[in-house]
Structure formats: structure tokens, C-alpha cells
N, C-alpha and C positions, 0 to 999 in steps of 0.2 A: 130240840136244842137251838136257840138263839143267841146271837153275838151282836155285840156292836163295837163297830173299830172306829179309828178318827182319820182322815188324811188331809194331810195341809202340806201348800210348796208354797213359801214365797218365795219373789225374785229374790235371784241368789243362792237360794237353799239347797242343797246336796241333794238325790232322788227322798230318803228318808231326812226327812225335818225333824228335828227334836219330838214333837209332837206326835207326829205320824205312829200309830201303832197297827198298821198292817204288819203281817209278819217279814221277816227278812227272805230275800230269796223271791220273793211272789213277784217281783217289779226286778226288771233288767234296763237302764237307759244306755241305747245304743248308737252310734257316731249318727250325725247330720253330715252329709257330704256340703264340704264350701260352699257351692253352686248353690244350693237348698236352703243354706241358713238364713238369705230374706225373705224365707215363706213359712219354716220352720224353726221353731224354737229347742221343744224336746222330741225325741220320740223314743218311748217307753214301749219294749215287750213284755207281758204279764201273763204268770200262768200258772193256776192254784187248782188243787184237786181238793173241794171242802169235802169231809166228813159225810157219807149217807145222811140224811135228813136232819143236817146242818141248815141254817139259816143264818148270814150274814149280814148285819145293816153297817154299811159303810159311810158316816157323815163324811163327804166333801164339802172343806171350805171355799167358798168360788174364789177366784185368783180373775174372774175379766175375760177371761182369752176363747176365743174361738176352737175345736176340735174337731178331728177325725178320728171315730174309734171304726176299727176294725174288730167285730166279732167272730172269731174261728168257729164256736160253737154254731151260733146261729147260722153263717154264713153272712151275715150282715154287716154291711158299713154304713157312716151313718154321722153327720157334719151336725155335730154341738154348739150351737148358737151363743156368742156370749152373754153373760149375766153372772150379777150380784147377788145372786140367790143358796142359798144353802141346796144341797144337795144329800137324800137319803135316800141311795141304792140296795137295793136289797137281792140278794146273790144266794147263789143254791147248785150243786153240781160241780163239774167240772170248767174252769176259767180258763178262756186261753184268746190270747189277738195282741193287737197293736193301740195306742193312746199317742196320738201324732198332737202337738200342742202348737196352734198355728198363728205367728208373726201379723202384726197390725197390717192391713193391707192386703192378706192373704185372700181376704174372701171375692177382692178384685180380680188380685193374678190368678186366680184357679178358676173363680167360677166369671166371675166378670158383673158382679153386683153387689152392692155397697153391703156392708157389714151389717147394719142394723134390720136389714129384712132378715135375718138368721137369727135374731138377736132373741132369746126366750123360746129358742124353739128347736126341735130334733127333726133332721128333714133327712131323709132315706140319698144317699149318692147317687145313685140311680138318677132322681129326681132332679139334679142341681147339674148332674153335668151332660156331653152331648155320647150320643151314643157310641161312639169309636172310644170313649174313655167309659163306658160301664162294665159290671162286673169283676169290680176293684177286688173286691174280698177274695175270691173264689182264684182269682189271678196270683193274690201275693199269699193265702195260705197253703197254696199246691205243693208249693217244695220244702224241703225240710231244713229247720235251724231259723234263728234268729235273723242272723246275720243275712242271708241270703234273700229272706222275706224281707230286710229292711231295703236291702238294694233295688227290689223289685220297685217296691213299693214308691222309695225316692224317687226311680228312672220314672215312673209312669205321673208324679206329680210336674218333675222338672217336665217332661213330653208336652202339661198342657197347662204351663206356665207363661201367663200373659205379663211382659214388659210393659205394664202402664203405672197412672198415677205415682210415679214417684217423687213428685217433688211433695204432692200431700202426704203419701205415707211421710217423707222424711219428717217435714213439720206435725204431724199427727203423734210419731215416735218421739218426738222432742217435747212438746207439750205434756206427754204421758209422761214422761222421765219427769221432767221438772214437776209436777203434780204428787208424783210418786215419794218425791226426797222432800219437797217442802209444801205438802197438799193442806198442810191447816195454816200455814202463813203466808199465800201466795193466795190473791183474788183469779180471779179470772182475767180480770184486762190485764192485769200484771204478768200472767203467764202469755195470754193471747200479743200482748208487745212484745212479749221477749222472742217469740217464736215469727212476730212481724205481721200480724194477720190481725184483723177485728175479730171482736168476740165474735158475733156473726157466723165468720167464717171459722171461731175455732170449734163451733158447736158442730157446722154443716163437717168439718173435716174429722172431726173425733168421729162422730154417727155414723159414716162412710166408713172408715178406716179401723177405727177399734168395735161399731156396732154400741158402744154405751155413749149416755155425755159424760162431758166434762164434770157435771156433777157426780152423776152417779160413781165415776171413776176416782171421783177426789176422796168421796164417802169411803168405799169399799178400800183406798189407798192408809184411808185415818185407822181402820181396824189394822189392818195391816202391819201398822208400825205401832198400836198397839200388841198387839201380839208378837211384835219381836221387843218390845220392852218387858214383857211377862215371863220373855226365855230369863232374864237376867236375875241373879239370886236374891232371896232377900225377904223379907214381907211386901206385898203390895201395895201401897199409900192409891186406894182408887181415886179420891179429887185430885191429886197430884198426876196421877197417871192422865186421867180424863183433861186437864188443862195442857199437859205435856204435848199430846195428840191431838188438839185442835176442838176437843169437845165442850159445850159449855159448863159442862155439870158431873158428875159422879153419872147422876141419873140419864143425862143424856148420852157419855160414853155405853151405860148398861144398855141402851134400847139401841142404839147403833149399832151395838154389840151381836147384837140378839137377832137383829132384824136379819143382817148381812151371816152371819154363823151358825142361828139355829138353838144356841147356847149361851146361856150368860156367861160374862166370862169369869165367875165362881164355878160353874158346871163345867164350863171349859179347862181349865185349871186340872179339875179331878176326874177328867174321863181323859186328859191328854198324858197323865201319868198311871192309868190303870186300863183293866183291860187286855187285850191281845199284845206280847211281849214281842220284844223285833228279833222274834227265833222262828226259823224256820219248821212248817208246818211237816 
């Protein structure tokens, strides 16, 4: 027996996005303590019992950001590099851990090395941090409940949180914003003044700080707002949609579409409304 579900968060987006067809109940988002919220963004407990010889393929659309999953099963933790790449996970058994979603900047204050060396790549916790802070997993799955494993969990990030680079994170998070709200009408020197830096400098800061460039980040920002004009009702006019978003063509929104998602977004459209319903398994 095989499945295939969808998950999508844009910034903004509630834990379930319109789209999203995991089931309900599977995904818990649980408080960021103040302290936490410039290194963390979300953090999601998730925990699903599939069906004996159940197979699920779960398309994620990338969102940019850097992660720490926590796997209970495994035992493993284990820091998600960012990227513009589609994702198809495939799942079987018993699901249970933590999806911490980690703040531009983050991969400074935690680990103490710029972003884009993680960037396309899954590296073990173990690996990234110093020995007084290993054995993550095995620490925050011990006690029982949600709540209490997220507390652990916070204490021991806030514990080896380095107060550096903030004036670049600041201009890194502001450059990303302005890209994000106006990335098809905004060049690069035009975002790089507003933020008061040379391009130059706003490639070396983005690379550092968010792990993508400035391009890639503009690219993956144009679907993005593509896909929140697809929420809105109606028939789709795709040249119109395609020039709305910053893309040259019909044809060019599709292959941008495609690259960055995985799906056209004709397939996208029909697998975001079918499929696994948002009721609990």
C-alpha cells in the first residue's frame, strides 16, 4: 500500500496550509521561548503510527531554511542544510521527534560557521557541534510529553548560543524580507542600497547567513507568491499569473515551477486538493 501526501508552509501560513494534506493531528507547533526566537523560527512535534506495510511519500516544497530534525525512532538528530530543492521522503512504521525550523543566522549562533557550508547537505549533530553539547536526541526524547521535550530541547540550544554577527544577520533578514514581498520587481542593487551594502557584500551576507544567494532566494520567493495567488478562487489565466510573479512567459513560470516544486503547477493544483484528507489517521 502506497501514498503520496503534499506539504507546503509559506511564510505566514498556519501549521496546515491550504494545501498541505498530511493528516490532522500528525504535526503539533509548540511555543518558541522569547529568548529562542532569533535562532528559531518553528518548532513542530510530529507523531504518526502508518498502517503495517504502509508506504508514504511525502512531497515537501522547500521554503529556504535551515533544520534540526530530531528522530525518536532512530535516535538521531540531524541539521538540514538549506535549499531550493523539492523534497520526496518516504516514511514506513512508526513517526515520532521534533522539526525545529531555524532563523537566518542560526548556523552562526549554534554552530559557529557560515550557512552555506550546510547548504544541500544532511550532517549528523554529532558532527557540527563540540562534545559537551552531543547526544541531543537521546537527551530531549527521555521524558515524556511534548512540552517538556521542547523545554529541554530550547534549554540546551539557548546553553550554546553564540552572540555574534548581528548586524549581518540584521541586513541578511531585511534583504530576505524585501526579496520575499517584491523579488520580481526589485534588482539586486536596488535591494543591496536599500539594506546599504554592495552587491558584493549582499551575496557574501546572504551565503553566510541564509546558506542560498540572493538569486536563488529571489527564484524560490517568485514560486512562492505564485502559489499563494493559486490559493485564490477562480480559473487560472497562467500568462497572467506568470507576468504577475516576475516570470517571463507561461513557459517560464512552468519550468520554475517545476524545478523549485517537483510538479507543474497543473499537477500541483490536483494533488493539493486530493489525496490524504486533513482527518486524523
Amino acid at each position: 500500500m502506497h501514498h503520496e501526501r503534499l506539504y507546503l508552509r509559506l511564510d505566514g501560513d498556519p501549521l496546515y496550509a491550504p494545501e498541505t494534506t498530511v493528516p490532522a493531528g500528525v504535526m503539533r507547533e509548540l511555543a518558541v521561548p522569547a529568548a529562542l526566537r532569533g535562532q528559531v523560527a518553528h518548532l513542530i512535534a510530529y507523531d504518526e503510527r502508518l498502517p503495517a506495510g504502509a508506504v508514504v511519500s511525502e512531497r515537501v516544497v522547500p521554503d529556504g531554511a535551515l533544520r534540526l530534525i530530531l528522530d525518536f525512532g532512530s535516535g538521531r538528530a540531524q541539521v538540514v542544510g538549506p535549499s531550493a530543492r523539492p523534497v520526496l521522503l518516504s516514511m514506513t512504521g512508526n513517526l515520532s521527534g521534533l522539526s525545529v525550523t531555524l532563523q537566518p543566522g542560526a548556523a552562526f549562533m549554534l554552530f559557529g560557521i557560515p550557512a552555506h557550508e550546510l547548504a544541500e547537505k544532511v550532517v549528523a549533530w554529532d558532527d557540527l557541534v563540540a562534545a559537551a553539547h552531543r547526544g541531543l536526541c537521546g537527551l530531549v526524547r527521555e521524558p515524556s510529553g511534548d512540552d517538556e521535550r521542547a523545554r529541554i530541547l530550547c534549554a540546551a540550544l539557548q546553553r550554546m548560543t553564540r552572540d555574534t554577527g548581528g548586524e549581518e544577520r540584521r541586513k541578511a533578514t531585511r534583504a530576505a524580507a524585501l526579496l520575499r514581498s517584491y523579488g520580481h520587481a526589485r534588482s539586486m542593487r536596488v535591494v543591496a542600497a536599500a539594506v546599504g551594502i554592495s552587491e558584493r557584500r549582499l551575496q557574501q551576507i546572504f551565503r553566510s547567513q541564509l546558506g542560498l544567494s540572493p538569486a536563488a532566494w529571489r527564484r524560490l520567493m517568485r514560486v512562492h507568491e505564485c502559489l499563494r495567488l493559486l490559493r485564490l478562487p477562480g480559473p487560472k489565466q497562467w500568462t497572467e499569473l506568470a507576468l504577475e510573479t516576475g516570470f517571463y512567459d507561461q513557459s517560464h513560470l512552468i519550468n520554475e515551477f517545476q524545478a523549485l516544486c517537483g510538479l507543474t503547477p497543473g499537477q500541483f493544483l490536483q494533488r493539493s486538493v486530493s489525496g490524504f484528507s486533513k482527518t486524523p489517521t
